[in-house]
N, C-alpha and C positions, 0 to 999 in steps of 0.2 A: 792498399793505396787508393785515396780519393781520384774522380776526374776530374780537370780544372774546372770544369764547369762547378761540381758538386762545392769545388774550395771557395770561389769566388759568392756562391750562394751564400756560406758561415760567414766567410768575412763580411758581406751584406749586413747577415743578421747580427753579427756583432759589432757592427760600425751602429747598429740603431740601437741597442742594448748601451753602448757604450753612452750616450745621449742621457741617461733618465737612469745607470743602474751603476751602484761601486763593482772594482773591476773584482773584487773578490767575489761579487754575487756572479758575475759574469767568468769567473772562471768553474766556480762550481758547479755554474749550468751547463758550460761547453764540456767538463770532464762526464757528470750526470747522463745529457744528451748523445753525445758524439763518440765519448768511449775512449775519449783520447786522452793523451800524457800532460801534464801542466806544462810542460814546456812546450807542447805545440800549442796550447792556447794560450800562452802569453807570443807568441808565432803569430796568429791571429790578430790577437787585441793590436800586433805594431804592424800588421799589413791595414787593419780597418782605421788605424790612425793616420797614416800612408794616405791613405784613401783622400780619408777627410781632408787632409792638409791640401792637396789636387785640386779636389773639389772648390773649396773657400781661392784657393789661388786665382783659377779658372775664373771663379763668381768675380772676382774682386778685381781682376782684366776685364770682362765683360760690359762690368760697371761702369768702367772708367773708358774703355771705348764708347758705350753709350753716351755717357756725357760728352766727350771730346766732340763724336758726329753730333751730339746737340748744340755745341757749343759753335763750329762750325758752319753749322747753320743760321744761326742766328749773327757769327760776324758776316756770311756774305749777305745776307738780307741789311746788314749795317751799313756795308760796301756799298750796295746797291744806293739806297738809301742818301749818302753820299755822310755818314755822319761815321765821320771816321775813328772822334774819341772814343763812342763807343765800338768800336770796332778793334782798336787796342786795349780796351779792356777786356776784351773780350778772350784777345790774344794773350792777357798776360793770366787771365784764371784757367785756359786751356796748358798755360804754361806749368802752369801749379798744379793740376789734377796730373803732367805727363812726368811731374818731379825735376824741371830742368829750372824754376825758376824758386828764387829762396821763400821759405816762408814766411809769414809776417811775425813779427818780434811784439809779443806785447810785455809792456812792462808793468811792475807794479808798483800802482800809485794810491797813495794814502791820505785819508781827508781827518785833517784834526779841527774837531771842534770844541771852539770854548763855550762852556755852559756859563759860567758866569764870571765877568771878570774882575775882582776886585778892584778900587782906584784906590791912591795913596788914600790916607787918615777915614778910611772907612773902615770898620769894623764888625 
């Protein structure tokens, strides 16, 4: 039996394996190296997946807190300012990056053009 330390080390290396290698090349390097059964390194491959998903979550809260304190700052400088249209716009894009306000709808629209257009008794 591994120490968790020693585990969390493999799931490491094959959270970055997982990035650039098929997971058959990565299982036969985990059975090859580590000596272990296929079915703990597909065990692995769905905890360094685990991982990743965490990770990207995290990043992608992160993000959007960064924007929000940006966005925040720049409506109370609007505030200040005393220019308050932009200061509701401001409110409604922080609205949008926090998911409480709807997205915008675009529709599609179609340009017909005429290349040439006959008139009667032409030919």
């Amino acid at each position: 039996m591994i120490s968790q330390v020693e585990m969390e080390k493999r799931v490491y290396q094959v959270s970055l394996l997982l990035r650039r290698k098929p997971t058959s090349f990565i299982i036969e390097y985990m059975i090859k190296t580590w000596g272990i059964e296929r079915a703990q390194a597909y065990r692995y491959i769905r905890l360094a997946r685990k991982e990743w998903k965490k990770y990207f979550e995290k990043l992608k809260g992160d993000g959007i807190a960064y924007h929000v304190t940006q966005n925040r700052d720049l409506k109370d400088k609007a505030m200040t300012d005393g220019d308050y249209k932009l200061a509701f716009d401001i409110a409604k894009e922080e609205a949008k990056l926090m998911g409480v306000y709807p997205a915008e709808k675009h529709e599609e629209t179609r340009i017909i053009k005429v290349l040439k257009k006959k008139e009667e008794g032409e030919e």
